[in-house]
N, CA, C and O atoms as a GROMACS GRO file, in nm:
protein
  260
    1UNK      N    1   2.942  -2.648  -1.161
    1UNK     CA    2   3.024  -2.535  -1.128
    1UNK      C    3   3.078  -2.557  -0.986
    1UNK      O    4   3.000  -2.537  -0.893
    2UNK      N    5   3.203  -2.595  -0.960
    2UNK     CA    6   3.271  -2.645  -0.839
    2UNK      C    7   3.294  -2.474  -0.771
    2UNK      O    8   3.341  -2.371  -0.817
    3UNK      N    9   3.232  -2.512  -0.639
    3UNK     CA   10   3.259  -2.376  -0.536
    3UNK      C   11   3.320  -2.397  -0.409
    3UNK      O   12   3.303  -2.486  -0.326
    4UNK      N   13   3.404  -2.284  -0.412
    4UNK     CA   14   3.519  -2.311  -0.273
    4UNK      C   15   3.432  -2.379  -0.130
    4UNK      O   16   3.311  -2.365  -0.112
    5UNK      N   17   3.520  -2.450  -0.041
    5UNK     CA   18   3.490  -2.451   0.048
    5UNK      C   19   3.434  -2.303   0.147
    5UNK      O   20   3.340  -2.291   0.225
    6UNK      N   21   3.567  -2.181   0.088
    6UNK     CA   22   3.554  -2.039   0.221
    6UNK      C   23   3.403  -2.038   0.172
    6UNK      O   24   3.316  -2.045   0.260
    7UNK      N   25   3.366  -2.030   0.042
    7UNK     CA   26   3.239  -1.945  -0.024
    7UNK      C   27   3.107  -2.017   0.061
    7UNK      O   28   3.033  -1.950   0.134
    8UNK      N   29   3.090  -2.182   0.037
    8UNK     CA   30   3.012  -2.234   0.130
    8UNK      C   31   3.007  -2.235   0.252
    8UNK      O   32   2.894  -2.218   0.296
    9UNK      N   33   3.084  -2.250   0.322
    9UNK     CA   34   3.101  -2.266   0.435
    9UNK      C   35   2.987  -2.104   0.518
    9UNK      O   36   2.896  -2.099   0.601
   10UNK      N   37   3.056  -2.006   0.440
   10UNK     CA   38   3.005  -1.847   0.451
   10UNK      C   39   2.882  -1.891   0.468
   10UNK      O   40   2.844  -1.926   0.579
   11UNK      N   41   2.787  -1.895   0.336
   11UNK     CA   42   2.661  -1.886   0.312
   11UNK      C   43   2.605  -1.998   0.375
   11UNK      O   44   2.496  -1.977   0.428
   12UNK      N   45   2.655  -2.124   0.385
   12UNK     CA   46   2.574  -2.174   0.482
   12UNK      C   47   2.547  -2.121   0.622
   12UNK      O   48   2.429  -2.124   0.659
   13UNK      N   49   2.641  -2.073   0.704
   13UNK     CA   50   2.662  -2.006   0.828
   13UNK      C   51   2.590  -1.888   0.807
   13UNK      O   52   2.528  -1.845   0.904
   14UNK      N   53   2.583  -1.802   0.659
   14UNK     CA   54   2.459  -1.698   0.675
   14UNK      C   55   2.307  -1.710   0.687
   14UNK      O   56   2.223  -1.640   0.743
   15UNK      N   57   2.300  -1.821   0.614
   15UNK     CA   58   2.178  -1.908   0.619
   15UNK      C   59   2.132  -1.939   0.721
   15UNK      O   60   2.010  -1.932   0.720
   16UNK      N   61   2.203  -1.993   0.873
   16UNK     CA   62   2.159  -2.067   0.931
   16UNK      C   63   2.179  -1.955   1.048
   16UNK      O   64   2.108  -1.988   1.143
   17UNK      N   65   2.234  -1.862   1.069
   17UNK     CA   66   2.169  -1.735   1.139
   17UNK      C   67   2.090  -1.650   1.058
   17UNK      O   68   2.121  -1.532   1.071
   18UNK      N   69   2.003  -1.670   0.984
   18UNK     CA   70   1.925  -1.585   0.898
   18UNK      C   71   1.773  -1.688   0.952
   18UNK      O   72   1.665  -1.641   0.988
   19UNK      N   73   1.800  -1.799   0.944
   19UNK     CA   74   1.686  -1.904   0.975
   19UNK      C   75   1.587  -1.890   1.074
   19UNK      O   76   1.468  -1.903   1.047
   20UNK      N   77   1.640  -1.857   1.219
   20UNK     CA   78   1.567  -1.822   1.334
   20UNK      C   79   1.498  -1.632   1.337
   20UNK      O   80   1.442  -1.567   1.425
   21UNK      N   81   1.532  -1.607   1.223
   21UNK     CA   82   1.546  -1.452   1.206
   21UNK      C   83   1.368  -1.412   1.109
   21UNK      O   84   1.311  -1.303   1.098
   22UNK      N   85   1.331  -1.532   1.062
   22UNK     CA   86   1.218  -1.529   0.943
   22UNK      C   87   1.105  -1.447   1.065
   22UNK      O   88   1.114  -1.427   1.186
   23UNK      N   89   1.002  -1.416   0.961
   23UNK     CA   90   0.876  -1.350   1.082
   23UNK      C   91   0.887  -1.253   1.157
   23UNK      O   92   0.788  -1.215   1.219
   24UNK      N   93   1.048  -1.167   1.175
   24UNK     CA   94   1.083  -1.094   1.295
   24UNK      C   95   1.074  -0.968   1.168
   24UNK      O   96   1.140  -0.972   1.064
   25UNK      N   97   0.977  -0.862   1.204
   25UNK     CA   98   1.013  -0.793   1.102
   25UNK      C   99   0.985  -0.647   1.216
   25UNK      O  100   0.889  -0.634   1.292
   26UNK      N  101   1.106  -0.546   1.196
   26UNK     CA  102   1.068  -0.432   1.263
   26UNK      C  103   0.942  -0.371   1.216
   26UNK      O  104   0.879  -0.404   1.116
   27UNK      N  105   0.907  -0.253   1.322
   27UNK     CA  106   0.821  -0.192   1.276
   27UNK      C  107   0.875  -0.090   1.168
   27UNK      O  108   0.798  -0.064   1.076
   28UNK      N  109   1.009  -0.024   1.169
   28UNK     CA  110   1.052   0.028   1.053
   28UNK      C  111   1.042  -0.012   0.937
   28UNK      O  112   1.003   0.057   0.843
   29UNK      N  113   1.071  -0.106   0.933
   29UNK     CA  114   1.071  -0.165   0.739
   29UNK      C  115   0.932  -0.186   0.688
   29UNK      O  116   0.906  -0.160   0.571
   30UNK      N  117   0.822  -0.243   0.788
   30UNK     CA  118   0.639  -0.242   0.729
   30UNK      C  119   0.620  -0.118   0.724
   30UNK      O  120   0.654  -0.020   0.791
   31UNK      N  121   0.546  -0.142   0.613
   31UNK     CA  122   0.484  -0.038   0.538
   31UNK      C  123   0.380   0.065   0.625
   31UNK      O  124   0.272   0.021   0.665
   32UNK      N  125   0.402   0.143   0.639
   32UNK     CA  126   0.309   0.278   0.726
   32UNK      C  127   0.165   0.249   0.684
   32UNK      O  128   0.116   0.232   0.572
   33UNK      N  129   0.117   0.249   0.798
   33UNK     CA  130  -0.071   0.228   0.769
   33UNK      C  131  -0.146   0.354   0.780
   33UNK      O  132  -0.139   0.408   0.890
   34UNK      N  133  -0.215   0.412   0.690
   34UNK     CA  134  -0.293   0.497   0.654
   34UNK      C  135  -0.418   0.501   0.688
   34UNK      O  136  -0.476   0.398   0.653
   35UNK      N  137  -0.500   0.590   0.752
   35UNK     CA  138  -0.661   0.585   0.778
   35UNK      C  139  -0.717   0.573   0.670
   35UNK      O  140  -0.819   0.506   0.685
   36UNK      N  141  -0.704   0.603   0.571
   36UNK     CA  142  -0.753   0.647   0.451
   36UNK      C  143  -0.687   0.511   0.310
   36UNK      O  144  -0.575   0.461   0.299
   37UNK      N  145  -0.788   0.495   0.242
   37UNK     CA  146  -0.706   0.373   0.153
   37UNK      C  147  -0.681   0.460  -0.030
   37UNK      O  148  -0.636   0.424  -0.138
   38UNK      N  149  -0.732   0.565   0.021
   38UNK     CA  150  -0.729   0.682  -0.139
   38UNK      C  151  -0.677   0.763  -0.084
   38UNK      O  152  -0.650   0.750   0.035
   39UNK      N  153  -0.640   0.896  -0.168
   39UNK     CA  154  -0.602   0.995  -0.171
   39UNK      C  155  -0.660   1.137  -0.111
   39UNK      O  156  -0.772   1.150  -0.161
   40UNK      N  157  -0.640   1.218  -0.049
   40UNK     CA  158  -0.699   1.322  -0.090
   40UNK      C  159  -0.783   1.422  -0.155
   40UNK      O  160  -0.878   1.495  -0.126
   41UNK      N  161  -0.690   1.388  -0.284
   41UNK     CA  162  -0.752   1.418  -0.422
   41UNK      C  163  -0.865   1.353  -0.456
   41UNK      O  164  -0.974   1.401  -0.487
   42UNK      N  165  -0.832   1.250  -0.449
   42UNK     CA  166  -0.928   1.120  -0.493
   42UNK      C  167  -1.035   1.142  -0.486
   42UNK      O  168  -1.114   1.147  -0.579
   43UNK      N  169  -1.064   1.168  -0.332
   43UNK     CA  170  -1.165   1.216  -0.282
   43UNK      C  171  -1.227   1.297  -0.288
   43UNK      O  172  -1.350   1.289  -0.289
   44UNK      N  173  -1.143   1.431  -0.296
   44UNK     CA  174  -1.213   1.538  -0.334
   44UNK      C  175  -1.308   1.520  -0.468
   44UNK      O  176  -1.426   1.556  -0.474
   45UNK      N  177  -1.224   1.452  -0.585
   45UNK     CA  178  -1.307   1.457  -0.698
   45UNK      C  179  -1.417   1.400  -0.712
   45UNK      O  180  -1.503   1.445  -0.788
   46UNK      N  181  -1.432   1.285  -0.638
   46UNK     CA  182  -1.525   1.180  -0.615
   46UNK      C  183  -1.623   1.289  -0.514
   46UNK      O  184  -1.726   1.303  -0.580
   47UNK      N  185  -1.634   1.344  -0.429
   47UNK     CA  186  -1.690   1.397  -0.372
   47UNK      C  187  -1.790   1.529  -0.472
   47UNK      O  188  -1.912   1.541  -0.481
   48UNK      N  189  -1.682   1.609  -0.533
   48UNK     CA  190  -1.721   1.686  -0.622
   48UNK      C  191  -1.812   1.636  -0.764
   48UNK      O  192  -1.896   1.702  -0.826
   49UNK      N  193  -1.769   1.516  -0.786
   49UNK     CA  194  -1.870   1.475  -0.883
   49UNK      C  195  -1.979   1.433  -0.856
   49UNK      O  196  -2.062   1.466  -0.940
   50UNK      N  197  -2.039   1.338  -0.725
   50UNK     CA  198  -2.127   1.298  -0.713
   50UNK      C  199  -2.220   1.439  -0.649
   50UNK      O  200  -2.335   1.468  -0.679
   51UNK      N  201  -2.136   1.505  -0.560
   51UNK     CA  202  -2.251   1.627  -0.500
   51UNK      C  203  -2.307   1.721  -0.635
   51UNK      O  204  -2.411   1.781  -0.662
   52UNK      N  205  -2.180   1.699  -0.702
   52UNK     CA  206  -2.185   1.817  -0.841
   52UNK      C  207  -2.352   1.762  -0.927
   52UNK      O  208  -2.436   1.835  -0.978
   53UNK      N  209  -2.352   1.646  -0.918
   53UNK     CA  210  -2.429   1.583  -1.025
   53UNK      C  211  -2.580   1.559  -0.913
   53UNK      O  212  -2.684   1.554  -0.978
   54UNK      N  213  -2.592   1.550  -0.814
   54UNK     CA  214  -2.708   1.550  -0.706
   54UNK      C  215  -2.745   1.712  -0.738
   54UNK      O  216  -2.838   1.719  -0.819
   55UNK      N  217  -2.700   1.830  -0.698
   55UNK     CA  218  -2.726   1.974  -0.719
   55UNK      C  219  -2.775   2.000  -0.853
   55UNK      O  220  -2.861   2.085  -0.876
   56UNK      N  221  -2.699   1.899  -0.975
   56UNK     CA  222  -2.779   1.952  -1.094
   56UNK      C  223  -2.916   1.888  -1.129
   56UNK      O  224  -3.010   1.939  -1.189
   57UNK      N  225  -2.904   1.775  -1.080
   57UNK     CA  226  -3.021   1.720  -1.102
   57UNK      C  227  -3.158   1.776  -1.012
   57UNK      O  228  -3.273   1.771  -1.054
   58UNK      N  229  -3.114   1.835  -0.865
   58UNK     CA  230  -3.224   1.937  -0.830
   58UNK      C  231  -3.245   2.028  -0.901
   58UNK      O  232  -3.360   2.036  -0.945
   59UNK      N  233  -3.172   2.104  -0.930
   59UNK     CA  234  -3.172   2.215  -1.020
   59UNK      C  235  -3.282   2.206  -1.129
   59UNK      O  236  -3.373   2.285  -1.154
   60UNK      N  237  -3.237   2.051  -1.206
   60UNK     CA  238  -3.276   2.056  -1.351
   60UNK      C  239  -3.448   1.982  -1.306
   60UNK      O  240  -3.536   1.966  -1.391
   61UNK      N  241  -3.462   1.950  -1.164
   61UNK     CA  242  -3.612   1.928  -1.181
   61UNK      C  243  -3.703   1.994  -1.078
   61UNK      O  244  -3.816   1.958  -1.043
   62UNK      N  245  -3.623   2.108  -1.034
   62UNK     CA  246  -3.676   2.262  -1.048
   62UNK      C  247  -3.724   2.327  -1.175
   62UNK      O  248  -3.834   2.381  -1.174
   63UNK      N  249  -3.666   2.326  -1.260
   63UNK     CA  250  -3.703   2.361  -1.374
   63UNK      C  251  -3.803   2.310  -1.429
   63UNK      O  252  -3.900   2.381  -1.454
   64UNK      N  253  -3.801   2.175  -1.460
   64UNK     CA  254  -3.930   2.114  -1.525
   64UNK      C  255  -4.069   2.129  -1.471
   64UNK      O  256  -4.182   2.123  -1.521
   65UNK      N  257  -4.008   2.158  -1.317
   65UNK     CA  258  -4.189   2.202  -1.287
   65UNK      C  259  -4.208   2.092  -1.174
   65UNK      O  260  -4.317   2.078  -1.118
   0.00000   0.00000   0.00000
């Protein structure tokens, strides 16, 4: 597939100011870092199930005596 000289000429010249450009990345475009690697929610439920299930199991060996 034969391509113009304008077309190469372009993309090479974009290429080769794009080259010294690798590694430079703002802090805008990376991704926002979070304290937290879950949710909120997540947590809450995870929280609620394991305390939920510690309380019943006192409970249930209160009962037995």
């Amino acid at each position: 597939m034969p391509v113009s000289k304008r077309y190469a000429a372009a993309k090479s010249s974009k290429y080769n100011s794009n080259i010294h450009k690798r590694n430079n990345v703002t802090d805008a475009s990376q991704a926002k870092k979070y304290p937290f690697t879950v949710g909120p929610i997540v947590l809450a439920f995870f929280l609620f199930v394991i305390l939920g299930s510690s309380i019943l199991e006192v409970i249930m060996s209160i009962g037995r005596g």
